[in-house]
N, C-alpha and C positions, 0 to 999 in steps of 0.2 A: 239406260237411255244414252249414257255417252259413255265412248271410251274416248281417252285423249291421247294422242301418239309423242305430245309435250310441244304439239306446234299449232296450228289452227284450233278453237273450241267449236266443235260440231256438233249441232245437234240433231235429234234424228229427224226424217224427213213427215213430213206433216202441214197441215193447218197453222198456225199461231201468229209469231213475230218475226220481222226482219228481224236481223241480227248482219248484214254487214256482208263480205264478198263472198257470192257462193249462196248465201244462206237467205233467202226471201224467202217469207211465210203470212198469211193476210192477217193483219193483226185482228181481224173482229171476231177472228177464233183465239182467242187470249187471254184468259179469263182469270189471270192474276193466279193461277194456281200454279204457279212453279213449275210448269210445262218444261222447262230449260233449266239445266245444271241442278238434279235434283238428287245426283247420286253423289258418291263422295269422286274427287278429282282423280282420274286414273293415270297412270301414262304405262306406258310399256314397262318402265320399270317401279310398276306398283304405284302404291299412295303416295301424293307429292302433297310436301307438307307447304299450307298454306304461306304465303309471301310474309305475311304481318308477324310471322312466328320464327321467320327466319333471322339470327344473328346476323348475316352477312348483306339481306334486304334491309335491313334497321340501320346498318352501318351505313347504308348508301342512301335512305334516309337521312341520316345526319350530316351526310355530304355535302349531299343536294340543299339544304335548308341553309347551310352554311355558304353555299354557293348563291343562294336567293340574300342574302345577307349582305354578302359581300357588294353584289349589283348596287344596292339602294342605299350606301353608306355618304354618299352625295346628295343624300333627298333632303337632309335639315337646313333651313335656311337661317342667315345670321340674324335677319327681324321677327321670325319668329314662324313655325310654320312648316309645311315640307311640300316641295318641289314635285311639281308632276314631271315624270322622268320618259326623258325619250328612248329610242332603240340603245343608247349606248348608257343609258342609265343618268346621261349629263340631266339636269336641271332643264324644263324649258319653260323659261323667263312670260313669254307671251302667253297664258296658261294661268299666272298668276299665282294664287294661292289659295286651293279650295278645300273647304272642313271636312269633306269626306277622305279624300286623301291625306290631309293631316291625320284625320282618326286614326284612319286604317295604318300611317305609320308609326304612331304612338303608340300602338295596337302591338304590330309585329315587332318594334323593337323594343319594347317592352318585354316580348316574350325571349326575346334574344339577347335581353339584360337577366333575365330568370333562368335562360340556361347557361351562362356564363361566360357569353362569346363577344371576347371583346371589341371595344368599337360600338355596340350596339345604346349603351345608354348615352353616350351624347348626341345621338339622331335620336331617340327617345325623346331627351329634353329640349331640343332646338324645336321638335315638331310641339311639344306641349307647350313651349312660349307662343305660338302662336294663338294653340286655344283659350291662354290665358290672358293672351295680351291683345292682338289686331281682330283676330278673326270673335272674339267676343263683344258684345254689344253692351256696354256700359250703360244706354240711353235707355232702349227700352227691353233688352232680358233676352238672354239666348245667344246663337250663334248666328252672324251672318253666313250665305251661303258660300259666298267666295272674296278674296282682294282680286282687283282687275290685275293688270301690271303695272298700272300705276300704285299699287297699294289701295285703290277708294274701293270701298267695302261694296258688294252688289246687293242693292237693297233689291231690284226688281224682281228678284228669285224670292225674295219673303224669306219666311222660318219655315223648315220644311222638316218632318219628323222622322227621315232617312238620315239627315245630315244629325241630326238631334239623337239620333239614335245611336250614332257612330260615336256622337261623344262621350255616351255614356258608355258603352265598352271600350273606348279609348281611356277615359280616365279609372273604369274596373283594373286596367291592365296596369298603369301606372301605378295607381295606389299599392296593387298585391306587389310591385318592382321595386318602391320604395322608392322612387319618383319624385323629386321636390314639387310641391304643388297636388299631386293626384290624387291626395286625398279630399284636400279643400275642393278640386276639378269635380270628382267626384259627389260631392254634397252640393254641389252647384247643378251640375247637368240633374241628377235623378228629378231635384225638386220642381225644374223649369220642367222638364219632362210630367212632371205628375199635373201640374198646373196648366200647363198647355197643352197637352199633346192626349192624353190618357182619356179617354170616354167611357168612364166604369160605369156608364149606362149600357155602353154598343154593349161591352170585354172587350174593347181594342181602339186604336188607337185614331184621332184625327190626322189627315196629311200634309195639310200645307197652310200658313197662315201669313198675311201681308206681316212686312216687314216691321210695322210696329204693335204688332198681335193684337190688330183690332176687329179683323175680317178673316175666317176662317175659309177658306174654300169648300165650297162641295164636295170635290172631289176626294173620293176616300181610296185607298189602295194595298195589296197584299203585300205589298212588296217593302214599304213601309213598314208593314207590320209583321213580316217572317224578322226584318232587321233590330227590331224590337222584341222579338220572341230573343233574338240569340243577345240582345242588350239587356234585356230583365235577366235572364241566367246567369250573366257574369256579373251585372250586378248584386246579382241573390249571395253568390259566393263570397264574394268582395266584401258587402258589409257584413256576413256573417264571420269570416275572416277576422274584420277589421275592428268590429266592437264586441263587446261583453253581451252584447243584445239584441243581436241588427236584427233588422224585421226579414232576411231574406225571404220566410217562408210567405211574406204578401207578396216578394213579388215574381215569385214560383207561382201561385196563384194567379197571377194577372196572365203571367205567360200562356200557364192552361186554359184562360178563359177564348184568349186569343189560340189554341192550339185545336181547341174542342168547335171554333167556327171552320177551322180546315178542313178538319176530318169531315164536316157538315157537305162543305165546299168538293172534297173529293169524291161523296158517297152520291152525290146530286151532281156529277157534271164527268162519272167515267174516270175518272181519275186525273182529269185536266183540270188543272186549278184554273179558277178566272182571274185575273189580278187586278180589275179596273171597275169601281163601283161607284152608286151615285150614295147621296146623303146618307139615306137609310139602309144601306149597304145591298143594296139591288147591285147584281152584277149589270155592268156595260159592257158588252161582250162585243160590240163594233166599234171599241173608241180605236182611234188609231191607224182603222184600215187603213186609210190615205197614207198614212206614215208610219209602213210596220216594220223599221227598224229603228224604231226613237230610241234613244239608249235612255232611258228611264221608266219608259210606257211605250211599251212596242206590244200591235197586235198579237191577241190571238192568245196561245198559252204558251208557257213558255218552261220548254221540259227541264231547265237547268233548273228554276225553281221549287218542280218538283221534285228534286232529288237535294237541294238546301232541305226543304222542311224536312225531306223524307230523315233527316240526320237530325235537324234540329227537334225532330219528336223526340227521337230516340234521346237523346240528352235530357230534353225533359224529363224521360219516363226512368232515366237511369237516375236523375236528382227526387224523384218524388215517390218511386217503387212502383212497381210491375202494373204492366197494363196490357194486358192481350190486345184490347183496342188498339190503343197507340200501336203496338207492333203491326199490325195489319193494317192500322192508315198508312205507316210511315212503308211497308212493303206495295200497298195498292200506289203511294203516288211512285216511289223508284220503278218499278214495275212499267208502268204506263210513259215515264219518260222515254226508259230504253225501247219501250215496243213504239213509242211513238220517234223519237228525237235520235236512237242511234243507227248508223248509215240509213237513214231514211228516204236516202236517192240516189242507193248504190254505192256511196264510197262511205269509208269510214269515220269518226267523228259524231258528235251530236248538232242539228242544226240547231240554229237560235230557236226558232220559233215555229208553232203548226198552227194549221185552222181548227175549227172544234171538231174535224171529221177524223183528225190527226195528220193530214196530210202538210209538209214544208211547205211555211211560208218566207220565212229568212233561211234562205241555209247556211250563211256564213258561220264557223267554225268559231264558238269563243273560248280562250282559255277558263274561263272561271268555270263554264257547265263542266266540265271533265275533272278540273279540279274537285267543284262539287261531289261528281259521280264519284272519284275517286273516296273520298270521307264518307259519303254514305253507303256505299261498298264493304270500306271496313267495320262502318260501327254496326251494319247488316248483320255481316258477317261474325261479328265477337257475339252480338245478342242471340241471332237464330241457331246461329253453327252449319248454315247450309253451307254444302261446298258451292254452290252457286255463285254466290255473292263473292266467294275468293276467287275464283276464276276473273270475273269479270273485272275486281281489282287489280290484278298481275294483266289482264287484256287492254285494261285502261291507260297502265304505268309501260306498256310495251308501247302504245299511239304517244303518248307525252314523250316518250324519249325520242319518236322517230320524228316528231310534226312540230312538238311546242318547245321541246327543253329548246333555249337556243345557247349550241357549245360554244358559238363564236363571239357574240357579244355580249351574253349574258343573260339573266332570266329567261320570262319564257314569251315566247312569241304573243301577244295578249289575240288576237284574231287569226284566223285562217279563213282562206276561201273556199267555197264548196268545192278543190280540187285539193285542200289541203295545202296552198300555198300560202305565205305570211301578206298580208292583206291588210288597209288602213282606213275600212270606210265606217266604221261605226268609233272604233277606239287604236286612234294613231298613236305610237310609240308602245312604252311600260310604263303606264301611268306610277301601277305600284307591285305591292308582294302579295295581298293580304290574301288573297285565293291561292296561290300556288301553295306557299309559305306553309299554313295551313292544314294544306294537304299533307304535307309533310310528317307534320305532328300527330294529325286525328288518327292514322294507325297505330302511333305506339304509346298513348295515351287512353285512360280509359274515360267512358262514355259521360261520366259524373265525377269531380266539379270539372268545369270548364279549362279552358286550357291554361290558364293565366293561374287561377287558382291550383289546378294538379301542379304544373309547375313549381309553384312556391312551397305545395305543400311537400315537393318528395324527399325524401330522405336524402341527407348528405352525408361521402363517407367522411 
């Protein structure tokens, strides 16, 4: 089906999927069966060994992560906390101080304290005094969602189980780093987590709760809960790690129960995940029309997510052992993103958002769907062995170097517009790393334990 000549991937002409310039195909001839890149990679000069295999692609790996590193060594703030970061990586003060971006860099430099690169554990520890100190809620349990710029906590946001989620792979990360505090962080977030958030009646998880967890909202959400799938797994590793006993395998378990409503979700809805449901987890599949680029609940589906889960199964199914199923949810949702979400109007990139018919409804260009693609490409790729899935990762890391890396000020562009230009209407500046960053690792790390955990555990010479 293909020959590659080492520069555009072509596929032959037919029915099936866009795939980007040149290449238009109707996607309702697409039938998840590997239509595309199904032989092994050719080029003129024979077998080209895949990207992830390569010493000299792994080096620029290491580069690049170090170069994400270097941007965000400004994010720790002296009260406690980490800064949401502009184009030049400065601190911006008006923004305040919010828990998900604290996670996420307790998270990454964490992991940058586990691989040895200095500099990284005192942005570690500055962002974890926050979760230990302001952004935690001594009164009535849990994390508030953000400090204004005056430091006053936002109570109007409630407790919300994205932000609650972050803590708990923020403090997985600290604890396996050795972290002052991560561990205790750690025993603190699971337990608010299990008591507040976890509905081991649904298998997953409630979304949002008034600020002194007396009122639960209705509103229940996937998104929430893919955050949670990848916060149980590093937790699982963490206390299995960390004690002579830890119960990791309950909450490998929880993850599954939560993993086994996706697969539910993708088999029932074409491989477009719904993200927005009511009490009893009824999809709402119009919330948001009015407003379909809400950066938290943006209409419609939305293809970067499915290619997080597509990755976050495969993690599971490498932590709990073989699952044909899982293989083929986690191939049906990547599958469906690309025929839905990449150049889906002509240029290249994945849009934010489609309708349920798959057609763009946000096109704007985000960095994290790419990054995502980029991980679940790889860990496709190491599981099935298709040469597909390598292709598309070396296709993915050829647009991030032309569109997102940015040489001149550093990180990566966090948006692009449907022209592929740097664009600030959904998410202004580089708030943080935790996507790019990421990406970086999931190739040359393997599928099970998590990142924080493989880190700690690898051999030293």
């Amino acid at each position: 089906m293909l020959e590659n000549d080492g520069d555009a991937v072509a596929p032959e002409d037919g029915p099936g999927l866009r795939l980007g310039r040149g290449y238009v195909r109707h996607r309702d001839h697409y039938p998840y069966d590997s239509v595309v890149f199904d032989r092994p990679w050719r080029s003129r000069f024979g077998l080209v060994t895949p990207w992830t295999e390569l010493p000299s692609h792994r080096s620029w790996l290491d580069a690049e992560s170090r170069r994400l590193l270097s941007f965000g060594l400004g994010a720790g703030l002296p009260g406690g906390g980490a800064a949401y970061l502009d184009d030049a990586g400065d601190p911006d003060p008006a923004r305040g101080v919010q828990t998900w971006i604290t996670c996420r860099t307790v998270h990454v430099y964490s992991l940058g304290t586990l691989l040895g690169i200095p500099g990284c554990a005192p942005v570690a520890d500055a962002a974890l005094a926050g979760l230990t100190g302001p952004l935690r809620d001594t009164g009535d349990g849990g994390w508030f969602h953000a400090l204004d710029a005056d430091g006053v906590p936002d109570t109007a946001a409630g407790k919300s189980c994205y932000d609650h989620a972050f803590v708990m792979l923020a403090a997985s990360s600290a604890a396996l780093a050795g972290r002052p505090g991560g561990v205790e962080l750690l025993a603190e977030a699971t337990r608010v987590y299990l008591e507040k958030f976890w509905d081991d009646d649904a298998g997953r998880p409630v979304d949002t709760w008034d600020a002194a967890f007396t009122r639960c909202d209705d509103y229940r959400g996937l998104n929430a809960t893919m955050h949670s799938v990848e916060a149980m797994l590093a937790v699982a590793d963490a206390v299995d790690a960390l004690a002579d006993h830890g119960d990791g395998a309950a909450w490998r378990a929880r993850a599954a129960r939560a993993v086994a409503f996706v697969a539910e979700l993708a088999q029932g809805h074409d491989g477009r995940l719904p993200e927005h449901f009511g009490p009893d987890w009824s999809p709402d599949l119009g919330l948001n029309r009015d407003r379909p680029d809400d950066k938290f609940k943006p209409y419609g589906a939305t293809p970067g997510h499915g290619l997080e889960w597509a990755r976050l199964i495969l993690h599971l199914e490498a932590a709990t052992g073989p699952d044909e199923g899982l293989v083929r949810t986690a191939t049906v949702l990547f599958d469906r993103a690309v025929a839905d979400g990449w150049a889906a109007d002509g240029a290249d990139g994945f849009v934010y958002t489609t309708d349920w018919e798959g057609d763009p409804v946000v096109p704007t260009r985000m960095h994290w769907v790419l990054a995502e693609a980029i991980g679940a490409a790889a860990v496709l790729h190491r599981r099935t062995g298709e040469a597909r899935f390598a292709q598309w990762y070396a296709r993915w890391w050829d647009y991030a170097e032309r569109y997102l890396i940015d040489h001149g000020r550093g990180s990566w562009h966090h948006e692009l517009d449907e022209a592929n230009r740097p664009a600030a209407t959904v998410w202004p500046g580089k708030p943080d790393l935790y996507h790019a960053f990421q990406a970086t690792l999931i190739p040359v790390l393997p599928a099970a334990p998590t990142l924080a955990a493989a880190l700690a555990a690898a051999p030293r010479p």
